[in-house]
C-alpha distance (Angstrom), angle and dihedral (degrees) to the residues before:
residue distance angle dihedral
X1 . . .
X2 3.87 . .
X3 3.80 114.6 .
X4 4.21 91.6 -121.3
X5 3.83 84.5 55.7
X6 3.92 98.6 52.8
X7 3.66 100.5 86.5
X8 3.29 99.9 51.7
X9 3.92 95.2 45.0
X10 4.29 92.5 39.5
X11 3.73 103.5 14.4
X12 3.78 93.9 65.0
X13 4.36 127.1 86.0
X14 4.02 86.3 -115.4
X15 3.59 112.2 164.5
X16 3.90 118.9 -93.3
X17 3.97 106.6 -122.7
X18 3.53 120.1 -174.5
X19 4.08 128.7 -141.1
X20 3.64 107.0 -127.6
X21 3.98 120.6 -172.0
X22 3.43 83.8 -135.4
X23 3.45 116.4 107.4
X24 3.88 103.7 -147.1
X25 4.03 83.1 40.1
X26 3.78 87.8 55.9
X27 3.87 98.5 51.0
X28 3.80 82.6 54.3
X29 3.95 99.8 47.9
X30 4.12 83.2 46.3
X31 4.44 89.1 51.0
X32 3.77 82.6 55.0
X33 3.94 98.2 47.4
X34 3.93 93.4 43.5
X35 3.95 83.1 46.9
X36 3.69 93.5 57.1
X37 3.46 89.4 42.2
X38 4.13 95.7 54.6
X39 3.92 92.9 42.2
X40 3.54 85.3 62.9
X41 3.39 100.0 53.7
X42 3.54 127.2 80.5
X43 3.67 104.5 -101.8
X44 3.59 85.3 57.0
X45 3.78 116.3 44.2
X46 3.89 101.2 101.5
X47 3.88 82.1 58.1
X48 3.78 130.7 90.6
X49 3.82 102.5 -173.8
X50 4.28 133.2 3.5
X51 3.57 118.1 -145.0
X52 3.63 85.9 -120.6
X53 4.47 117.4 179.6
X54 3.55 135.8 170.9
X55 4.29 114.8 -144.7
X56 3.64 105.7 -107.6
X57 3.54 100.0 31.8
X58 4.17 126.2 129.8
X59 3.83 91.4 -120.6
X60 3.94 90.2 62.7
X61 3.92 90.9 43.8
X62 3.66 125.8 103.5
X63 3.63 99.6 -130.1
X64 4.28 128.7 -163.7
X65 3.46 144.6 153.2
X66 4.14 108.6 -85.1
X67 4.30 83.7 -137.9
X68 3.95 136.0 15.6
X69 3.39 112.8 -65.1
X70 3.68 135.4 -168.5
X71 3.79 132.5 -152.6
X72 3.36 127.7 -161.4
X73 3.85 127.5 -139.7
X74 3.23 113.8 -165.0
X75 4.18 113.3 -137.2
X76 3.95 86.5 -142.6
X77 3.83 88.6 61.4
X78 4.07 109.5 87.0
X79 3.82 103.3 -135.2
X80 4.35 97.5 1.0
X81 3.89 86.0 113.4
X82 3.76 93.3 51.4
X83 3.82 94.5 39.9
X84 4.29 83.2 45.5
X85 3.88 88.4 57.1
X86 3.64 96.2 54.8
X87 3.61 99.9 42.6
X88 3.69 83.2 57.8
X89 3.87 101.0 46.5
X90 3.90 81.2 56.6
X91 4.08 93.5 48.8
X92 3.90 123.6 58.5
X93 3.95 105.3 -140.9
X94 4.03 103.5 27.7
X95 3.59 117.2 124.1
X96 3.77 125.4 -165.6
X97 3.90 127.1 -131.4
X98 3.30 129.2 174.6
């Protein structure tokens, strides 16, 4: 890397991503490089984050359980009930018990 470009490239808070072997992990690691690179360009500098996605990907899936499922909360757990209820507003076929 030439020296006059090293403090922009090393000197900066950029965020650290990690290079999993993964391949769902790497699709993710390469959203948050090619989001780095966009906020820095010009079309992007009044903007803090792009609701970047690749097709395929888990984020963009619908995902629920493949057979009724119940979670349990336990009533000795501050907050587990609340916590229980959302995770099942966001999945179809999740029952709560407590």
């Amino acid at each position: 890397c030439p020296e006059d470009l090293q403090p922009d490239i090393f000197d900066n808070d950029w965020p650290l991503t990690i290079w999993y072997r993964i391949d769902e992990f790497q699709l993710i690691s390469l959203k948050i490089i090619a989001e780095a690179v966009l906020l820095c360009s010009p079309n992007f500098l009044d903007r803090t984050s792009l609701p970047l996605c690749v097709s395929g990907e888990l984020e963009s899936q619908s995902l629920a359980f493949s057979k009724p499922c119940t979670l349990w909360a336990s009533p000795a757990n501050a907050g587990a009930l609340d916590l229980a209820n959302e995770i099942a507003a966001t999945f179809a076929g999740l029952t709560i018990s407590t």
